[in-house]
GUPARO-763058 format. One record per residue (C-alpha): residue in three letters; x, y, z. Coordinates in steps of 0.5 Angstrom, whole numbers, plus 2048, in hexadecimal, padded with zeros to 3 digits. Each point is the difference from the previous one (the first is absolute). Layout:
! residues N
AlaXYZ
...
! end
This chain:
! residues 296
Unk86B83A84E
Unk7FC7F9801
Unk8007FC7FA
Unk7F87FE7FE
Unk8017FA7FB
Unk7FB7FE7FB
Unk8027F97FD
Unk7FD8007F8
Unk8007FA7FC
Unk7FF8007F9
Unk7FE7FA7FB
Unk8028017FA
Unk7FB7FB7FC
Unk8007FE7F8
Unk7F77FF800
Unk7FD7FB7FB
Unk7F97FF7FD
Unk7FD7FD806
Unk7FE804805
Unk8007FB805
Unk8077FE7FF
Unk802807800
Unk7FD801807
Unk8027FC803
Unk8078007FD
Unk800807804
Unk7FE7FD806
Unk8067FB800
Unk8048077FF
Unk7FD803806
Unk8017FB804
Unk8077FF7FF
Unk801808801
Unk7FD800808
Unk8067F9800
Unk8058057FF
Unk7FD804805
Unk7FA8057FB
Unk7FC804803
Unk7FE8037FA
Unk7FF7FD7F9
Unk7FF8037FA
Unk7FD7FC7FA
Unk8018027F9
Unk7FB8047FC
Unk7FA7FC7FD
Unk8037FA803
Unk7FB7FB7FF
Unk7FF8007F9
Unk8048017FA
Unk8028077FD
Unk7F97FF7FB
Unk801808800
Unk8057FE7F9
Unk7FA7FF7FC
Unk7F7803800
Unk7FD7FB802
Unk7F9800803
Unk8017F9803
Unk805802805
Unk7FB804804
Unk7FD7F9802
Unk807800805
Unk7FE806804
Unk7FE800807
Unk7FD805805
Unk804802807
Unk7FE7FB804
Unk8007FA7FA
Unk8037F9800
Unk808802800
Unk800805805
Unk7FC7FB804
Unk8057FC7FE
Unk805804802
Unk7FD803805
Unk8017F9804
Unk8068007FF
Unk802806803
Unk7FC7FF805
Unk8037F8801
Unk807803800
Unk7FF807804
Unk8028047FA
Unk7FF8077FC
Unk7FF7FE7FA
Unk7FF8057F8
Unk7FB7FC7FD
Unk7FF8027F8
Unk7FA7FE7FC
Unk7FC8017FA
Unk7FA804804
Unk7F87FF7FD
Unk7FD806803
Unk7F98007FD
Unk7FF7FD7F8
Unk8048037FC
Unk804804805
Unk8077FD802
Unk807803803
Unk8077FD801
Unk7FF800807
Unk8047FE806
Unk7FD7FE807
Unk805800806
Unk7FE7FA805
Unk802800807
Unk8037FC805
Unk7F97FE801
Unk7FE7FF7FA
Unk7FB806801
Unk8018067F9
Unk804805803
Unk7FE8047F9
Unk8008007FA
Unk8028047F9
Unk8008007F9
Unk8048027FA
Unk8008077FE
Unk8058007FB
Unk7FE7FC7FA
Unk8047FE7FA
Unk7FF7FE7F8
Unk8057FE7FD
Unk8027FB7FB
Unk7FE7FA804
Unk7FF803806
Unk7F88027FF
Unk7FE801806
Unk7FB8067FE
Unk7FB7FA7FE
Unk8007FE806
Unk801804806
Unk7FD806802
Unk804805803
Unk7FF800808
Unk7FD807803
Unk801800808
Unk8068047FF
Unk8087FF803
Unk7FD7FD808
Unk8067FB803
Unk7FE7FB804
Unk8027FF807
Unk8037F9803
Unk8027FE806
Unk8088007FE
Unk7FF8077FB
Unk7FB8047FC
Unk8017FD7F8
Unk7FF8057FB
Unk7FE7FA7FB
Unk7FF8017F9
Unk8017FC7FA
Unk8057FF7FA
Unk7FF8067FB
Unk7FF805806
Unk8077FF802
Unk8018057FA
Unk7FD805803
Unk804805805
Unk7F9803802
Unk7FD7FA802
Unk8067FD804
Unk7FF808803
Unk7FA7FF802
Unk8017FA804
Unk806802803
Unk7FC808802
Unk7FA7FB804
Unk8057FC804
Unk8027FA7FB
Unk8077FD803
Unk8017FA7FB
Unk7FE8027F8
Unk7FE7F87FE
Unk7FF7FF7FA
Unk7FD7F97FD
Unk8028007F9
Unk8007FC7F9
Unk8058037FC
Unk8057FD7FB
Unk8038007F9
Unk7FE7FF7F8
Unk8047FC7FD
Unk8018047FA
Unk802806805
Unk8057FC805
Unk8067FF7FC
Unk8008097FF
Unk7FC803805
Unk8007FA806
Unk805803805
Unk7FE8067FF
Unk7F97FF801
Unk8027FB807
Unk804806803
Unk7FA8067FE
Unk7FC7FC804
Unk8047FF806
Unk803806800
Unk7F9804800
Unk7FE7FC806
Unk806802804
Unk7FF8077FE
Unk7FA7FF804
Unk8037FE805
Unk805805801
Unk7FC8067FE
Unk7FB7FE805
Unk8047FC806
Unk7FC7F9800
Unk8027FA7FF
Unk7FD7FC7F9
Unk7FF7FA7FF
Unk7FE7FD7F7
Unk7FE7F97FF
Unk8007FE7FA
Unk7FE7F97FC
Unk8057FC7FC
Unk7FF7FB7FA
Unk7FE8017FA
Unk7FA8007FE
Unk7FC8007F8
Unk7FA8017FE
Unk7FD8007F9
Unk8048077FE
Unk8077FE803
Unk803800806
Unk803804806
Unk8057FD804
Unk7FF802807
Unk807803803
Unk7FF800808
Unk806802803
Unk7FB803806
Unk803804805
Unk801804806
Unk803807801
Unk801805807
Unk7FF807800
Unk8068017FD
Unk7FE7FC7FA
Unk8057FA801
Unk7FE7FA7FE
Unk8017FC806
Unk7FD7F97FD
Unk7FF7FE7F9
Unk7FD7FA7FD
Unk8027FD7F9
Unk7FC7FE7FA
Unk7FD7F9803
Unk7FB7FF805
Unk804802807
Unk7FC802807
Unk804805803
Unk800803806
Unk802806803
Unk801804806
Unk7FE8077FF
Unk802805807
Unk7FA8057FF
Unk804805804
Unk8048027FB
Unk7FC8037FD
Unk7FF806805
Unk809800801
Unk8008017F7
Unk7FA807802
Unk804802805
Unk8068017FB
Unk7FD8017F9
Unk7F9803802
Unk7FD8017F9
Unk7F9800804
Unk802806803
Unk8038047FA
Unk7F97FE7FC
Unk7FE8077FC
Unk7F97FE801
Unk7FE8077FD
Unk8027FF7FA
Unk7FE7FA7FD
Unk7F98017FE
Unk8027FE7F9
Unk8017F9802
Unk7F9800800
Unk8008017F9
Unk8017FA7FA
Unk8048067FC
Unk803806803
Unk7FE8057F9
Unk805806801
Unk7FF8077FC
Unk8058017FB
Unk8017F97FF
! end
């Protein structure tokens, strides 16, 4: 079997509060990708700002930018100067008082190859993001490249089973994740690795459960804000169809590039063909936010 490789590259970036810098920063981390041979990068959630999400504060959504504002221009440049992909995340401004977590997917030439926005929304402790963003609505559509169909999703969907699901139903060969994850102070020393091990280990189950590939960028660094701080844990990370992390960076800043061969998912569905074996008569439950049984 011909191997089809895809060379993906992750910056794995702390973000400050200049946007500026920021941008530029994951232009730096973009450029050293393709030096060790990307061809297509992945840049954290919500890059070019800080984590604002930790507090509700109007003056944030001064930050937000449309699809074709100045950091996907930037950006776009970019990919477009060095002939790569690039996963593109921002803080979107659809119309006044309408935001999303949005990602665009540039291509080699610059030009958008799609976009989406976050469906999933949390809110947490620190992690406001309902305030912020609204929900996107387009649905579960992968987006096609030259060198594979991305199922791109954003953080808090990686939780879901039903939206890596669905990517992989439409297509989907890499699930990618841009990501801004970390810890509490107050819950590292107990809970820490236990969070840390959930996070991968949902994603690869995603992997495996669907035969693609996934990628997760996350930032690192440790950000405060007037109610505390979240220390951003990184350790971005790439696993196979089987759900063996092939590459796996630290907890500092780090631009990882690692060659993924898109024929191993159709070697892992020929022997565990879960597509197969799905029981598509029998899960209209699914569609439920409650399964109510009788009798119980």
């Amino acid at each position: 079997m011909a191997s089809r490789i895809v060379n993906v590259g992750l910056v794995q970036q702390r973000s400050q509060h200049d946007k500026g810098k920021n941008v530029a920063h994951a232009c730096e981390g973009i450029a050293e990708a393709v030096r060790q041979g990307a061809t297509l990068v992945v840049l954290p959630e919500l890059f070019a700002t800080d984590y604002f999400c930790q507090t509700e504060d109007p003056k944030f959504f001064e930050w937000a930018e449309p699809l074709d504002g100045p950091t996907i221009a930037q950006v776009a440049e970019v990919a477009r100067d060095l002939q790569v992909v690039v996963v593109t995340p921002l803080f979107e401004r659809r119309a006044r008082g309408l935001y999303h977590n949005s990602l665009v997917v540039l291509g080699s030439d610059g030009a958008q190859l799609g976009a989406y926005r976050k469906m999933h929304i949390p809110e947490d402790p620190q992690f406001c993001e309902k305030f912020y963003f609204t929900p996107g609505s387009q649905g579960f559509s992968p987006i096609q490249t030259p060198g594979a169909c991305l199922g791109t999703l954003i953080c808090w969907d990686q939780w879901f089973p039903e939206a890596a699901r669905a990517m992989a139903l439409a297509g989907a060969e890499i699930l990618v994740y841009p990501t801004a994850i970390g810890w509490m102070p107050s819950e590292k020393e107990l809970l820490g690795d236990a969070q840390l091990d959930a996070w991968r280990t949902v994603q690869r189950s995603h992997a495996i459960a669907n035969g693609t590939f996934v990628v997760a960028v996350n930032r690192v660094g440790r950000e405060a804000s007037s109610v505390g701080e979240v220390e951003f844990w990184g350790h971005s990370f790439v696993c196979d169809p089987m759900g063996r992390v092939i590459a796996e960076a630290g907890e500092q800043e780090q631009v990882i590039v690692v060659p993924c061969d898109l024929e191993l998912i159709t070697e892992q569905r020929h022997w565990w063909p879960f597509f197969r074996d799905r029981r598509i008569d029998s899960y209209d439950g699914l569609l439920e936010r409650w399964i109510d049984v009788k009798g119980r």
